[in-house]
C-alpha positions in Angstrom: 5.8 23.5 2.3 5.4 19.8 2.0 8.5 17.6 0.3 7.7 15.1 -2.1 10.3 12.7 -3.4 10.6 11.6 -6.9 11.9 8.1 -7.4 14.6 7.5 -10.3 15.1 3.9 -9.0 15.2 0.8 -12.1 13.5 -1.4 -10.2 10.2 -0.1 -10.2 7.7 0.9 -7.7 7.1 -2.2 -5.4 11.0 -1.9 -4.8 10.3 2.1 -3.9 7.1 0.7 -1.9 9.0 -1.6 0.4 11.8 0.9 0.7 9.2 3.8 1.8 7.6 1.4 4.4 11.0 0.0 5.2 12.4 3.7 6.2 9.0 5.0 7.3 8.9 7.6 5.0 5.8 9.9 5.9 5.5 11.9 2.8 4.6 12.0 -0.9 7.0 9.5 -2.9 6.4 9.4 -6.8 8.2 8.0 -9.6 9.9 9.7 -12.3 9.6 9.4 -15.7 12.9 10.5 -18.2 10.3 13.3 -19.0 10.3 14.4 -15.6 14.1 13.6 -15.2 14.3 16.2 -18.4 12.4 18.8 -16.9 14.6 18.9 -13.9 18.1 19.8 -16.1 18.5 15.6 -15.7 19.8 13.7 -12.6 23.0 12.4 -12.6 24.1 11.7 -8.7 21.7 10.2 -6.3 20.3 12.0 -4.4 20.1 15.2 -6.1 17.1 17.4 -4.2 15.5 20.3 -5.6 13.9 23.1 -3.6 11.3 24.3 -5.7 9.3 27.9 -4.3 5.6 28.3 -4.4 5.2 29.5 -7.9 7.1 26.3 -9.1 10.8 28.2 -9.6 13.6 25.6 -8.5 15.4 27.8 -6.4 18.3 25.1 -5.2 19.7 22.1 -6.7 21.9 19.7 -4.7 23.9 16.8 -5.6 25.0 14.3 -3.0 24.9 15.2 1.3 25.1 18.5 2.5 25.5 19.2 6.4 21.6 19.6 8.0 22.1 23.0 9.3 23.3 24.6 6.1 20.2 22.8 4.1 18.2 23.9 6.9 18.8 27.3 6.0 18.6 27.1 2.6 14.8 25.9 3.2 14.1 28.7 5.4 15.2 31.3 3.3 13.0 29.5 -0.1 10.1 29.5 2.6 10.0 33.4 3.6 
């Protein structure tokens, strides 16, 4: 399982750019179109992450901070 992050942000991609090399990010960072933004149900609170299964089913949606551990398992149990 690999994340990807899709980038909502106005500003446009050399502002995402700087940001990604800024925090060091070391994985896949796209933007989003309001297509995409559609075919997620919308995003209406940044962040909002996704955990999406290996045959593409979204099997979590979450809105704002959650505690690490408690995410933690929700990613294990999408991954088994």
């Amino acid at each position: 399982a690999l994340p990807i992050c899709i980038s909502v942000d106005a500003a446009g991609p050399d502002v995402v750019k700087a940001f990604i090399v800024k925090q060091k990010m070391n994985y896949q960072v796209v933007m989003a179109d309001d297509a995409v933004q559609t075919a997620f149900g919308g995003v209406q609170v940044l962040p909002t992450t996704f955990l999406i299964d290996a045959t593409g089913q979204i099997r979590d949606r979450k809105e704002g901070s959650e505690e690490e551990a408690v995410y933690a398992q929700k990613i294990a149990a999408v991954m088994n």
